[in-house]
Backbone bond lengths (Angstrom), bond angles and torsions (degrees), N, CA, C in turn:
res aa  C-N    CA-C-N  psi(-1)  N-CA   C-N-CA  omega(-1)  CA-C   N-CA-C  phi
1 X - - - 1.449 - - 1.533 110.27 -
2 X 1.401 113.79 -38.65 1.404 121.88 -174.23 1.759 111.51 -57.71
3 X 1.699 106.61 -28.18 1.685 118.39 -168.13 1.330 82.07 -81.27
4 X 1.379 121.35 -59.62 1.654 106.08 -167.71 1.377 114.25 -45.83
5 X 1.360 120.77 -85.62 1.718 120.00 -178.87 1.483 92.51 -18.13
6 X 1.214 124.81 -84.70 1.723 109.66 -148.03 1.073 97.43 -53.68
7 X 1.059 152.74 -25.98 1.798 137.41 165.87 1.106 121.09 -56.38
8 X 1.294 104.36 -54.23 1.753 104.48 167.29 1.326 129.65 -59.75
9 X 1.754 104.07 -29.73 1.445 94.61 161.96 1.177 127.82 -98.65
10 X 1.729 137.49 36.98 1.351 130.28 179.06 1.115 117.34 98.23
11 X 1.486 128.77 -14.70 1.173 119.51 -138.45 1.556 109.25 -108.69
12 X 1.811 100.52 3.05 1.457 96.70 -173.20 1.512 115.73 -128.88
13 X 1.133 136.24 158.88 1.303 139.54 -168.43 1.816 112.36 -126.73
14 X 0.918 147.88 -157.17 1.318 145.07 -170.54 1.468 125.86 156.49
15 X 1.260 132.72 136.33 1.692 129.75 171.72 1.531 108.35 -68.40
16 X 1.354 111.60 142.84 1.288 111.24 175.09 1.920 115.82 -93.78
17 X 1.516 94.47 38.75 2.013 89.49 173.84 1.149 107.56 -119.19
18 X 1.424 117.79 -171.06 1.299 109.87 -140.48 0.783 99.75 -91.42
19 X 1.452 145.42 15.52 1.633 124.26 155.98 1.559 89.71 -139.11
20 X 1.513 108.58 95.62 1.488 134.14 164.60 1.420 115.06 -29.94
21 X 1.326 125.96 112.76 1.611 118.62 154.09 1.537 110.30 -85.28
22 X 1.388 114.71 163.60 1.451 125.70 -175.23 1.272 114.68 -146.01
23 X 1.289 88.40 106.27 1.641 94.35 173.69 1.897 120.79 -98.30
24 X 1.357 87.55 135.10 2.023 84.43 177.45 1.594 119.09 -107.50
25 X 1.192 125.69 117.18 1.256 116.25 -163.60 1.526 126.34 76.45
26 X 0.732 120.26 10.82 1.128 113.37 -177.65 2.026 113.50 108.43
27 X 1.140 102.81 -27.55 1.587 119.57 -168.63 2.108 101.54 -94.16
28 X 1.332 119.17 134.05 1.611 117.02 150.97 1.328 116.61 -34.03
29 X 1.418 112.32 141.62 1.311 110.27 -171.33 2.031 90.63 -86.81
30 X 1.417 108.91 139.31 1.304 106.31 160.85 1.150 150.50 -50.77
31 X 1.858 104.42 -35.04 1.169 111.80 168.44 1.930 105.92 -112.44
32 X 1.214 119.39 127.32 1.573 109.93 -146.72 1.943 65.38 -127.11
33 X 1.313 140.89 -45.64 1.151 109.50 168.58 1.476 132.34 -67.14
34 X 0.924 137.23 15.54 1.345 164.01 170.13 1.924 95.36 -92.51
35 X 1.258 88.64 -52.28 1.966 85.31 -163.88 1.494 97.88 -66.75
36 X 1.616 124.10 -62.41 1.425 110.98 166.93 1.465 133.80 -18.57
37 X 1.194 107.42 -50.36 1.204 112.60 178.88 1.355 138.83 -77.94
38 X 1.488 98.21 -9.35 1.626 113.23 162.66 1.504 112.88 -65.88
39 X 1.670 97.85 -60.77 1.545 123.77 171.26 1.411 113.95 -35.42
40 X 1.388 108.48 -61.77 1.694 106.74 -174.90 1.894 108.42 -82.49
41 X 1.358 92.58 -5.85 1.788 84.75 -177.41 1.989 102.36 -91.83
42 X 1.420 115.76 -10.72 0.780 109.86 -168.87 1.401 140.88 100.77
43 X 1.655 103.87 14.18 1.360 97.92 -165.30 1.625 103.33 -123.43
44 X 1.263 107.91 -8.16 1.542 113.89 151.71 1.189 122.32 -121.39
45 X 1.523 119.80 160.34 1.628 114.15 144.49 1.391 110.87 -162.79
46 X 1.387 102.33 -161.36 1.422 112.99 -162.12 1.545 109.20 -88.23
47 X 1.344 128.74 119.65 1.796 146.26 145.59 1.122 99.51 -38.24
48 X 1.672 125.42 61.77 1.575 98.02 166.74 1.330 96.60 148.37
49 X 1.046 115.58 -162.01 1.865 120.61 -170.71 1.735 96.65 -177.12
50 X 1.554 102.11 147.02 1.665 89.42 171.27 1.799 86.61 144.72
51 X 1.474 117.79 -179.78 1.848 123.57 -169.60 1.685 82.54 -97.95
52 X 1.423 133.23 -19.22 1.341 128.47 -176.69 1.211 127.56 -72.44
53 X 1.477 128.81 173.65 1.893 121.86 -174.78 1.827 74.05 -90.90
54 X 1.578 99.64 155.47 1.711 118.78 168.12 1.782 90.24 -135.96
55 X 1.320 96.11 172.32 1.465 99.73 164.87 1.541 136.20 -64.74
56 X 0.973 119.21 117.56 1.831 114.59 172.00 1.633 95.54 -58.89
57 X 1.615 102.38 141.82 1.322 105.33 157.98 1.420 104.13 -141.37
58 X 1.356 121.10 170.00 1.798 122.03 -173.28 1.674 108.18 -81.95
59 X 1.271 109.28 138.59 1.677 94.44 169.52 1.661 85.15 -97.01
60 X 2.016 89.91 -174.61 1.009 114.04 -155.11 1.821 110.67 -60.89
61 X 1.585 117.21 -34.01 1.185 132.05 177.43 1.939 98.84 -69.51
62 X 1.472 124.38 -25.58 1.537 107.74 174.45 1.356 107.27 -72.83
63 X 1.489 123.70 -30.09 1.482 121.39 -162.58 1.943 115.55 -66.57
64 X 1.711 82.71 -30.12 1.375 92.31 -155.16 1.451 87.74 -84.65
65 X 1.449 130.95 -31.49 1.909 118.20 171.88 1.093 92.88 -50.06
66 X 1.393 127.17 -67.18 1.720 123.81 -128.77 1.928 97.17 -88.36
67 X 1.806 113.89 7.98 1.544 99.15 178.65 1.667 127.50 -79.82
68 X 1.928 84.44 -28.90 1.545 79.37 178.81 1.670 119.30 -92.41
69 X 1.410 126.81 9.47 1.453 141.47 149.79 0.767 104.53 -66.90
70 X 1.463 143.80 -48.33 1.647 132.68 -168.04 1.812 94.95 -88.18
71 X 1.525 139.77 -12.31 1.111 125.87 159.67 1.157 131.88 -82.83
72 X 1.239 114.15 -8.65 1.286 141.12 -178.50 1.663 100.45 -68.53
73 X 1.385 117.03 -68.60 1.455 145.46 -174.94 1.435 108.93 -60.77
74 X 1.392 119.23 -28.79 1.499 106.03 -169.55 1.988 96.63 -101.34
């Protein structure tokens, strides 16, 4: 849940090959099998295409995990 939010909020970037790294802030994400598995499950990906980091953004299946956590919270 923690990888999602920072996606949703801007905060993360990512390679667009086939097994995505994710960086948050500026830093490697720690758990990068965790990040794969967003990637290949579908609930993130890459803004972009290219050997460079682009932005992670949520697809439609990340929004809908991370809606009822963020309803939860508010």
């Amino acid at each position: 849940m923690a990888m999602l939010r920072a996606v949703a909020q801007g905060r993360a970037v990512m390679s667009a090959s086939c097994e995505p790294d994710l960086f948050i802030d500026g830093v490697a994400c720690c758990d990068q099998m965790a990040a794969h598995a967003l990637a290949h499950g579908g609930y993130i990906r890459p803004d972009g295409e290219g050997e460079r980091l682009v932005p992670a953004v949520l697809t439609d299946a990340g929004r809908a995990v991370l809606a009822p956590a963020v309803a939860h919270v508010a």
